[in-house]
N, C-alpha and C positions, 0 to 999 in steps of 0.2 A: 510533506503533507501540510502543516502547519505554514509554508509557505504562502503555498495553495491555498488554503482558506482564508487566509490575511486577503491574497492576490482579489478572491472570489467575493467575499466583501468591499474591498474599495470599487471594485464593476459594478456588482448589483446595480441595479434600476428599475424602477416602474415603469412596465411597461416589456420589461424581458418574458422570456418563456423561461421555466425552472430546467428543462432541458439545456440552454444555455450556461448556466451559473455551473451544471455536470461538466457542460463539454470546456467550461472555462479550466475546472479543479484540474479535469485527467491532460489537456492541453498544456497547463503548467508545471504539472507532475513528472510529464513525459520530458518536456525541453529544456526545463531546469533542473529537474532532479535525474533525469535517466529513468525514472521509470514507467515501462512500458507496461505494468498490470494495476488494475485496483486488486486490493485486498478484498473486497467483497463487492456486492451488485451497489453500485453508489444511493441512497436517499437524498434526493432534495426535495422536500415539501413546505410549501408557501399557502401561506393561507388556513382554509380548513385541513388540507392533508397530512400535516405529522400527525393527525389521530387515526390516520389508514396505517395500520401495523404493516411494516416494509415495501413500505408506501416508494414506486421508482420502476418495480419492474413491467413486465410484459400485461399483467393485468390490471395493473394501475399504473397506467406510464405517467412521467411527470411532464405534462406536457400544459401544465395550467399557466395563462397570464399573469405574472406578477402588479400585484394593485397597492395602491395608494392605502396605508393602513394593515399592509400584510407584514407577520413574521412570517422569515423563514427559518428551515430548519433541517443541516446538514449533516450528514451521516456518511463522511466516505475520507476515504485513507488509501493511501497505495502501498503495494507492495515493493521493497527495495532488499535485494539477498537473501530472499525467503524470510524479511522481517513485514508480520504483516502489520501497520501502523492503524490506528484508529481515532479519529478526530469527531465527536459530536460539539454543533455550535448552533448559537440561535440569535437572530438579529431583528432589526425591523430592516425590510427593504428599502425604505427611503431613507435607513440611515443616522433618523432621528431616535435618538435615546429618551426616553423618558422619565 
């Protein structure tokens, strides 16, 4: 999972959907580590959304444009041999540190 997020940070861009940065995590998670479950419903929120409490699923899908000036903020871990991992992390999308 820590792979995966390293992975999902060097991708990010302005101009993604936070939908993609998920399907980057679980895509990596799946083909490099072998695991085929998340540990829980994945969080990616960019922007105004980490302040929607579990902010990802069916009633707030993460489906917002990544912008120029947005943190985001990841909330998702896989599951490997019924070990369930957990990764929270927070970036600026463009990358630039401050």
């Amino acid at each position: 999972s820590s792979m995966a997020h390293t992975e999902v940070m060097r991708s990010c861009k302005v101009g993604m959907m936070e939908y993609q940065l998920e399907s980057l995590f679980q895509h990596h998670t799946y083909t490099h580590g072998g695991c085929r479950h998340m540990s829980y419903t994945c969080i990616c929120a960019c922007g105004p959304n980490p302040a929607v409490l579990h902010y990802g699923h069916a009633g707030a899908p993460n489906n917002r444009l990544l912008e120029e000036g947005d943190m985001a903020l990841l909330d998702m871990g896989a599951e490997y041999h019924c070990y369930a991992s957990d990764i929270t992390c927070s970036f600026p999308v463009n990358g630039e540190f401050s």
